[in-house]
C-alpha positions, 0 to 999 in steps of 0.5 A, a space after each residue: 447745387 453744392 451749397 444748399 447740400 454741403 452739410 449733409 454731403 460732408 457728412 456722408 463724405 466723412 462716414 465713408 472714410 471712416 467706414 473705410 478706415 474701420 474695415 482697414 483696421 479689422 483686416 489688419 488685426 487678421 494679417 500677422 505684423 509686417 506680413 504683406 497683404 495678400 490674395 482676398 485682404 489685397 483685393 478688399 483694400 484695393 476696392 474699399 480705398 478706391 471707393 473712399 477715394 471717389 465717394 471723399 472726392 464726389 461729396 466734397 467736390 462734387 467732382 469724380 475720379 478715373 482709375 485706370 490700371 495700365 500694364 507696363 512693359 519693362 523689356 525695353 529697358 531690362 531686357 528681351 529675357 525679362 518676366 514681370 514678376 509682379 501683378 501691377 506697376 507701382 505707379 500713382 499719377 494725379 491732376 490737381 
C-alpha cells in the first residue's frame, strides 16, 4: 500500500520537517544565546520533535514510533540521601 503513495507521502513527510524546523528557528531567535531552554519554549521543542519524529517516520515508513518517558531512580548508586535535581533522565534508546 506505500507505492502507489510514495510521492505524496514524501511529500507530507518532508513538509512536517520543514515545519518543524521553521518553529525551531523562531523559538530560537526569542532565547538569548547559549541560554538553555526552558519552561513553555522546552515543552513546544519537546511536542513539535516528537511529532516530526512519528509524522517523518509513519510517512516514509509507514511504520510508528513509541515514546515512553520512564522515571529513574539513582539511590541505589548515589545514595539514600540523594534528590533528583532535574525533571527527566537524559537518556535516547532506539531499535532499528
Amino acid at each position: 500500500m506505500l507505492a502507489p503513495f510514495m510521492f505524496p507521502r514524501i511529500i507530507i513527510a518532508w513538509s512536517g520537517f520543514a515545519l518543524c524546523s521553521f518553529i525551531l528557528s523562531m523559538l530560537s531567535c526569542f532565547n538569548k544565546r547559549g541560554a538553555p531552554y526552558s519552561g513553555t519554549k522546552a515543552d513546544i521543542i519537546r511536542f513539535v520533535t516528537k511529532y516530526a519524529a512519528k509524522n517523518v517516520i509513519n510517512m516514509l515508513t509507514g511504520g510508528s514510533i513509541e515514546v515512553e518517558e520512564r522515571k529513574v531512580d539513582y539511590k541505589k548508586w548515589l545514595g539514600p540521601d540523594w534528590k533528583c535535581s532535574f525533571k527527566n533522565a537524559t537518556a535516547v534508546v532506539a531499535n532499528h
